[in-house]
C-alpha positions as CSV (number, residue, x, y, z in Angstrom):
1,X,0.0,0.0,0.0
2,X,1.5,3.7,-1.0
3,X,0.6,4.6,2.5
4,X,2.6,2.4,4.6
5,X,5.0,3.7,1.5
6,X,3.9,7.7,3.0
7,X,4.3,6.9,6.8
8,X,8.0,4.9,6.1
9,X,8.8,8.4,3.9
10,X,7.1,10.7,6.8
11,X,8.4,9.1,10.0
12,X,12.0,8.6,8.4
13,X,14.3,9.1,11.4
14,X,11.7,9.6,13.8
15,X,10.3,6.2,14.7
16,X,10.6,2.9,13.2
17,X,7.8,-0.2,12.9
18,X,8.4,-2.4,16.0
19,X,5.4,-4.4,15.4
20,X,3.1,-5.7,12.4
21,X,0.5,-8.1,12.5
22,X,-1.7,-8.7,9.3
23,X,-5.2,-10.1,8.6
24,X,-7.4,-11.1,5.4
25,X,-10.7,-11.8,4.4
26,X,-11.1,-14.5,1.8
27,X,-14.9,-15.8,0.0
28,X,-15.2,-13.7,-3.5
29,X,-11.9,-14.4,-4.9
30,X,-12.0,-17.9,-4.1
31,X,-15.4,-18.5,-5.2
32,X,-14.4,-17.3,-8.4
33,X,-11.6,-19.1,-8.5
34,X,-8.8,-16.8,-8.0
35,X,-6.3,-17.5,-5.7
36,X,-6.1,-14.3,-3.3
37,X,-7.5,-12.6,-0.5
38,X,-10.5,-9.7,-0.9
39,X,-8.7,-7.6,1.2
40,X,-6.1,-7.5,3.5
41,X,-5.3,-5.5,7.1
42,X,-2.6,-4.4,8.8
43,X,-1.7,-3.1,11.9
44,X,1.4,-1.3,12.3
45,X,3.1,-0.5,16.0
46,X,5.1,2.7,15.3
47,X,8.2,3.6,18.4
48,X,9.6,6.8,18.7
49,X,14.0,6.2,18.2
50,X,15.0,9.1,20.5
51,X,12.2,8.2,23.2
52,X,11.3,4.3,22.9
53,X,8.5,4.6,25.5
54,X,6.6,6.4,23.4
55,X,4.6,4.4,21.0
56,X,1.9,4.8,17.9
57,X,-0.4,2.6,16.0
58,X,-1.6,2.6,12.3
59,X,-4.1,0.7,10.8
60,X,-3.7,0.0,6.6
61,X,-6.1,-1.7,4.6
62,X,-6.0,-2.6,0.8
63,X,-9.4,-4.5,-0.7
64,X,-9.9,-6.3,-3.9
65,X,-13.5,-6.4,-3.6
66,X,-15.9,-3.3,-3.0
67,X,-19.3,-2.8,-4.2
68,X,-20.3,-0.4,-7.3
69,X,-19.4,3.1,-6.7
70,X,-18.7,6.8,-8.1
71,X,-15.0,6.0,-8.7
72,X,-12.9,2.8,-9.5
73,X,-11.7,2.3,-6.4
74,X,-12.2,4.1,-2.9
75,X,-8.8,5.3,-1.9
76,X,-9.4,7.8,1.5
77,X,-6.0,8.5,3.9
78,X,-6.7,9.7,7.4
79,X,-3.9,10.3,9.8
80,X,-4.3,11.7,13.1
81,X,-1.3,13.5,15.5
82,X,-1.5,14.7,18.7
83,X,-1.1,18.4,17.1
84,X,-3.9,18.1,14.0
85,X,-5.3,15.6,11.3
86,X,-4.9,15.1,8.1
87,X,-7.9,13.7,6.0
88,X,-7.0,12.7,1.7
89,X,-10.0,11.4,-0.8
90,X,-7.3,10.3,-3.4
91,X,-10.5,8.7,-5.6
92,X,-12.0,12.1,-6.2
93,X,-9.4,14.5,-6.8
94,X,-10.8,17.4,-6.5
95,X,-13.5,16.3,-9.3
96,X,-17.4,16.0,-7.8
């Protein structure tokens, strides 16, 4: 996912991953006889390098399989800091 690729390129010297556990769904694909997962979780534990107790969590998702929309694909980024948030609609683009 391009943003695990955005936190590894924003937290670059600040904290590292200490901690990644992944999940999946599976019942589409497969029934359709394609060998992969409909979409796939996971849930990063982030540690700050110049204080180790301090520690934060980031949740990633990618899916395969969505219902019918307005766009091809839903692609939304939210990231929340103790000093603001940051939300991105990447599927719209500024287009309505």
């Amino acid at each position: 996912s391009h943003h695990i690729d955005w936190s590894e390129w924003t937290l670059a010297g600040l904290c590292k991953p200490v901690r990644v556990t992944g999940t999946a769904s599976t019942g589409v694909a497969h029934s359709k006889e394609i060998p992969a997962e409909d979409s796939i979780t996971l849930t990063v534990q982030w540690q700050h390098l110049k204080d180790p107790s301090k520690l934060g969590c980031a949740v990633y998702t990618s899916s395969w399989v969505a219902p019918k929309s307005d766009v091809h694909s839903q692609q939304r980024f939210f990231y929340m800091g103790s000093k603001g948030e940051v939300h991105v609609d990447q599927a719209h683009r500024g287009y309505t």
